[in-house]
C-alpha positions in Angstrom: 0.0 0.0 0.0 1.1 3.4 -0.7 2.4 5.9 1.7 -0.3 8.5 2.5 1.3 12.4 2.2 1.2 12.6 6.2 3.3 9.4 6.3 5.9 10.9 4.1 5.8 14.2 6.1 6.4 12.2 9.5 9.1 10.1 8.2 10.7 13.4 7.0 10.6 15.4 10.0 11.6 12.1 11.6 14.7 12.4 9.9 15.9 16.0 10.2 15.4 15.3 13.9 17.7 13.0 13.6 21.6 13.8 15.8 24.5 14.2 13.5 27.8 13.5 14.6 31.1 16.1 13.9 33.8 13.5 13.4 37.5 14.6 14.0 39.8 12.8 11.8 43.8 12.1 12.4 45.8 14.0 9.6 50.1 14.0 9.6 50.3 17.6 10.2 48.8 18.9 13.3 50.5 18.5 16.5 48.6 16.6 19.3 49.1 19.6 21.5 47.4 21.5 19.2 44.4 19.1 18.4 44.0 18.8 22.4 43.9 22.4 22.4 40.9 23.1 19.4 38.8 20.7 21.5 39.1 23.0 24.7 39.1 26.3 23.0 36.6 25.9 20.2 34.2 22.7 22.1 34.6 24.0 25.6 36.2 20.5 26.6 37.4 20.3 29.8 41.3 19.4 29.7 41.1 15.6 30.3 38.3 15.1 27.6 40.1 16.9 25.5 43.4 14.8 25.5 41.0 11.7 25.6 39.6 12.9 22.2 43.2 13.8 20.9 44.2 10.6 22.0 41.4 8.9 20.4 42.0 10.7 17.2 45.7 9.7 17.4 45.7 6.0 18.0 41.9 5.1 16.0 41.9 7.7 13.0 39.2 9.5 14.5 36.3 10.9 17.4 33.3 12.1 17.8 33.7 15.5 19.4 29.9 17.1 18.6 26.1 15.7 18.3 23.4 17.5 17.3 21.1 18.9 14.7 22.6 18.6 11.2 23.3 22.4 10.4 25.2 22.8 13.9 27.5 19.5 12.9 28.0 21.7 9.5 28.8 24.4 11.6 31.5 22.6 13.5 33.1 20.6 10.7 33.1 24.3 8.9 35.1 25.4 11.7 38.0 22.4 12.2 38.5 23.0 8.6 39.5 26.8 9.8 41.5 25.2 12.5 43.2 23.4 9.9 41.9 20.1 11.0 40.4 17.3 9.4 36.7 16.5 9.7 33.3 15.5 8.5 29.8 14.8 9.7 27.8 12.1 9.9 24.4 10.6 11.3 24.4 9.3 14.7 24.5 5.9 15.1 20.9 4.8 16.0 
């Protein structure tokens, strides 16, 4: 049976609600120091969840520093790109 219009519009809205992710990804330029310190300055993350997030990014490739609406992730990945860092966005795992 076919999906009725409100169907559609629910499973729409559904989906912009949907978290996004800002991913942090490990690049051969930056400095850990440096990394550690865009994650306090720019995310507000205290000192020790900062290195763990450096650290994270260091020894996997990559972190989850952000969730939230889609546009705000834009936002942030907009900005590590300014830092000079690596990133991208994705949908939160469900």
């Amino acid at each position: 049976m076919a999906d009725t219009i409100e169907q559609t519009r629910v499973r729409e809205r559904a989906a912009a609600d949907a978290p996004w992710v800002t991913i942090v990804l490990n690049d051969p330029v930056n400095l850990m120091s440096y990394v550690a310190y865009v994650f306090r300055s720019y995310f507000g993350h205290p000192p020790a969840e900062a290195e763990r997030l450096m650290l994270q990014v260091h020894l996997t490739g990559r972190a989850v520093v952000a969730t939230g609406p889609r546009e705000e992730m834009e936002r942030h990945v907009e900005a590590m790109h300014d830092f000079g860092l690596w990133a991208t966005l994705e949908k939160a795992d469900a």
